[in-house]
C-alpha positions in Angstrom: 100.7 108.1 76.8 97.6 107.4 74.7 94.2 105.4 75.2 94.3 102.2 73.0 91.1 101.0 72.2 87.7 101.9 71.7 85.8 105.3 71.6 88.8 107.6 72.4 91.6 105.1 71.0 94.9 107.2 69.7 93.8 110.5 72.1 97.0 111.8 74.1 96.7 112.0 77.6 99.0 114.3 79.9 101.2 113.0 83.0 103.1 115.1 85.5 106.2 114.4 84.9 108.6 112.6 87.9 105.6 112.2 90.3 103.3 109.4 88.8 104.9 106.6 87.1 102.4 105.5 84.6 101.1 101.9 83.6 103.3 101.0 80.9 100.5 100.8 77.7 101.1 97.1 77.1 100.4 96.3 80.6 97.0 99.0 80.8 96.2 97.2 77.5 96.5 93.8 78.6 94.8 93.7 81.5 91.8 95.5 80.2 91.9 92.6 77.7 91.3 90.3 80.1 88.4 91.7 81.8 86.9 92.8 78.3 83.2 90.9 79.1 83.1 92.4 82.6 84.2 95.8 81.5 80.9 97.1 79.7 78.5 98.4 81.7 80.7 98.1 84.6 81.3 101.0 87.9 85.1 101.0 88.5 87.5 101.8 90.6 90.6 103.3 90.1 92.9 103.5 93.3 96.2 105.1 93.3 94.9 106.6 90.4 97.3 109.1 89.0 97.1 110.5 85.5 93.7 108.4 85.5 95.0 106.8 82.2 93.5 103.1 83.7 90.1 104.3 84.4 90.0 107.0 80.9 90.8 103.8 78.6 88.7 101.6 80.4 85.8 104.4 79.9 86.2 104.2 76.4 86.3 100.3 76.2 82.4 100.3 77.9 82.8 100.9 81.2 79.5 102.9 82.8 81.5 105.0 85.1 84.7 105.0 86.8 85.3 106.5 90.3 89.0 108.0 90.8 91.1 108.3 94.5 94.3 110.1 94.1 95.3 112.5 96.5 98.8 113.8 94.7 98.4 117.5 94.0 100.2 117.2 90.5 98.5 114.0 89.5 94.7 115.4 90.2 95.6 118.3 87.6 96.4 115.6 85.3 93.6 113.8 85.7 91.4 116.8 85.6 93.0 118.0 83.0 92.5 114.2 81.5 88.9 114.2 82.0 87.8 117.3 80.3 89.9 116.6 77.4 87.8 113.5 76.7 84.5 115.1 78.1 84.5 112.8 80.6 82.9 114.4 83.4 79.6 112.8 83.9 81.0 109.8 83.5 83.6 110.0 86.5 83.9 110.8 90.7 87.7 112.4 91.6 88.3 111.6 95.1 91.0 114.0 96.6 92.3 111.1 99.3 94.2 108.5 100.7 92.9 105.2 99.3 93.6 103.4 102.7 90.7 104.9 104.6 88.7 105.1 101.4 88.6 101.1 100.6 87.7 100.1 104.3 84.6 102.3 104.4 83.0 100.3 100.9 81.1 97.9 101.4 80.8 94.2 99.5 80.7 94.6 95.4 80.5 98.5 95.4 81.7 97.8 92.2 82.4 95.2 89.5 86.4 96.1 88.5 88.3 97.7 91.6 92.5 98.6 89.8 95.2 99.6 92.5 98.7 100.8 91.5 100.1 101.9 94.5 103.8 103.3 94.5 106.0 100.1 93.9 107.3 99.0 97.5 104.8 100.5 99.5 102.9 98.4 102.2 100.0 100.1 100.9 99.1 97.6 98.3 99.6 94.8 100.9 96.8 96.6 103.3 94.0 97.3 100.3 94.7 93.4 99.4 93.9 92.6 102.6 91.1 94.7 103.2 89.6 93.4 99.5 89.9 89.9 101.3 88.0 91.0 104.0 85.6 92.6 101.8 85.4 91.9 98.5 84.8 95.8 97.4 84.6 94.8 93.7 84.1 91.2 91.7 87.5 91.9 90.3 90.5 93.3 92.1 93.1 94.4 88.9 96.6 95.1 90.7 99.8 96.6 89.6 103.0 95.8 91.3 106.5 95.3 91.1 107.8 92.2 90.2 109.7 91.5 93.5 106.3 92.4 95.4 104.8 89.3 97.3 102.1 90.0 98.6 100.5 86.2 98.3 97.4 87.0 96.8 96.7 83.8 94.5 95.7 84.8 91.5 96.5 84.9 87.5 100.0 87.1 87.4 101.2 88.3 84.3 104.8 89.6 83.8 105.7 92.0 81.0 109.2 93.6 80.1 110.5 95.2 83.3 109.5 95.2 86.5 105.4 95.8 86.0 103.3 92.5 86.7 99.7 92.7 86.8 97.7 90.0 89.4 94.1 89.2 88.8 91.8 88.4 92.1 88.2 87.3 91.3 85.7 87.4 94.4 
């Protein structure tokens, strides 16, 4: 797993092995793509955050600052570990909890680019849509889910090979 593009493109990130399945690159790639104008300058979001490989590459496309909720023991060291490799502490918040409770205390627009990857099946991703639709949290609401996930959010969906699809809510 590596960042793609801009100030920290071909660096190596780590991932625990087993207990974070990872945004596949294309899919990380193409979804920062098409949010490239927002991205710059931008405060995001990075729910479900794992390894933190989402939020690092966004970093290094523009983004101001990214804040990070994951509350898996082996994926915080990752992303620890992730962040002081690229020197990337001033530039981030690591959250050590569950994203449920952590999305209904924000209020509207706390930031510009909100991602959630939520373990695939899990009625978690169906409760932050909902509470994004109740308050719009960020301009931008990037989520990764299984294919077979219908969660009815609208949106643009975008399908790569496998089961990843990425759905893009606008506020």
């Amino acid at each position: 797993m590596r960042i793609l593009k801009g100030i920290h493109a071909g660096r190596e990130l780590t991932s625990p092995a087993r207990q974070v399945r990872p945004t596949p690159e294309v899919a990380r790639g193409r979804c920062l793509d098409l949010v490239a104008d927002e991205l710059r300058g931008a405060r995001m979001l990075d729910l479900f955050a794992g390894s933190g490989a989402v939020g690092l590459e966004a970093l290094s496309r523009g983004a101001l600052s990214v804040d990070f909720v994951e509350n898996g023991s082996a994926a915080l060291h990752s992303l620890k570990a992730n962040v002081a490799a690229l020197r990337a502490s001033k530039q981030v918040r690591i959250f050590k909890r569950d994203a449920l409770p952590w999305v209904r205390k924000l209020s509207a627009r706390a930031y510009r680019i909100a991602f959630i990857d939520p373990p695939y099946g899990s009625l978690k991703l169906d409760r932050v849509v909902e509470q994004w639709r109740e308050v719009p949290f960020s301009d931008i609401l990037i989520i990764e889910h299984d294919q077979d996930h219908d969660f009815g959010a609208g949106g643009t969906q975008y399908a790569f090979d496998g089961p990843t699809r990425i759905t893009i809510l606008r506020a």
